[in-house]
N, C-alpha and C positions, 0 to 999 in steps of 0.2 A: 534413415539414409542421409535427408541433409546434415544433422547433426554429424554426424562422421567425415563428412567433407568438411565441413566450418573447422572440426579438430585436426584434422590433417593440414590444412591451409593456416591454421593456426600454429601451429608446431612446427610446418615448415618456416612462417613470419618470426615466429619466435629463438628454434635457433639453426637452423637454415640460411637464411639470408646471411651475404655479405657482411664484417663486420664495417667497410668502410661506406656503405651505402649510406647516404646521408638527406633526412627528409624534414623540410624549415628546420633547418639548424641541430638535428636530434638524428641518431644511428636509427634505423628502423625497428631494431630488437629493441630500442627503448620506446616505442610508440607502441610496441605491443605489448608491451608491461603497462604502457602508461593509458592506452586508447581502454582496454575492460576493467582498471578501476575508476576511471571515470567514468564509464557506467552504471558500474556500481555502486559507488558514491549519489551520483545525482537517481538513482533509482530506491536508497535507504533515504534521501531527502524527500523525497517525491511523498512515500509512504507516509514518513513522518508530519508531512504537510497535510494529507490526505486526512491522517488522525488529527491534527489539528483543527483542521475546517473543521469535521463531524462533528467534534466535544464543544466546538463553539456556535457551531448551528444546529443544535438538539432542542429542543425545547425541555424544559426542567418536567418532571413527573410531578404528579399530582400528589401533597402529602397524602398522608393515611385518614387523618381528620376530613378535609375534602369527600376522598372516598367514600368513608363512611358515611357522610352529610348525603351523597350523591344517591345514596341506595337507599336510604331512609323514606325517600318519599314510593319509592319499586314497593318496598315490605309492605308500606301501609296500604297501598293500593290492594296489593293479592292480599293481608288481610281481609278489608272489606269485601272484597270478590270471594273469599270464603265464605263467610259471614252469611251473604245473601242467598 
């Protein structure tokens, strides 16, 4: 139901209004072209920024070598605890 208001108020802003209505210096039908891509805009930047932080504050994985090293002493253990 909000939604459906915002587009009607939008529709009327966009081509409704007045064309001499004039707001800082700008027709009002042109703040309403101009006001939701710059939302838009700073909202593809926002993401983009958002992917940046994470890839540069991730910490690197572990090679495979590592891994492998890591588990090596796990095996040997349940070996032995077979064994016995």
């Amino acid at each position: 139901m909000v939604s459906v208001v915002i587009a009607v108020i939008y529709v009327y802003w966009l081509l409704l209004t007045p064309s001499d209505l004039v707001w800082f210096g700008m027709p009002v039908r042109w703040w309403a072209l101009a006001v939701p891509m710059l939302i838009a805009v700073l909202g593809v930047l926002f993401i983009l920024g958002w992917i940046g932080y994470t890839l540069a504050t991730t910490p690197t994985p572990e090679t495979i070598e590592e891994l492998e090293e890591s588990e090596k002493p796990e095996e040997e253990e349940k070996k032995k605890k077979e064994s016995e």
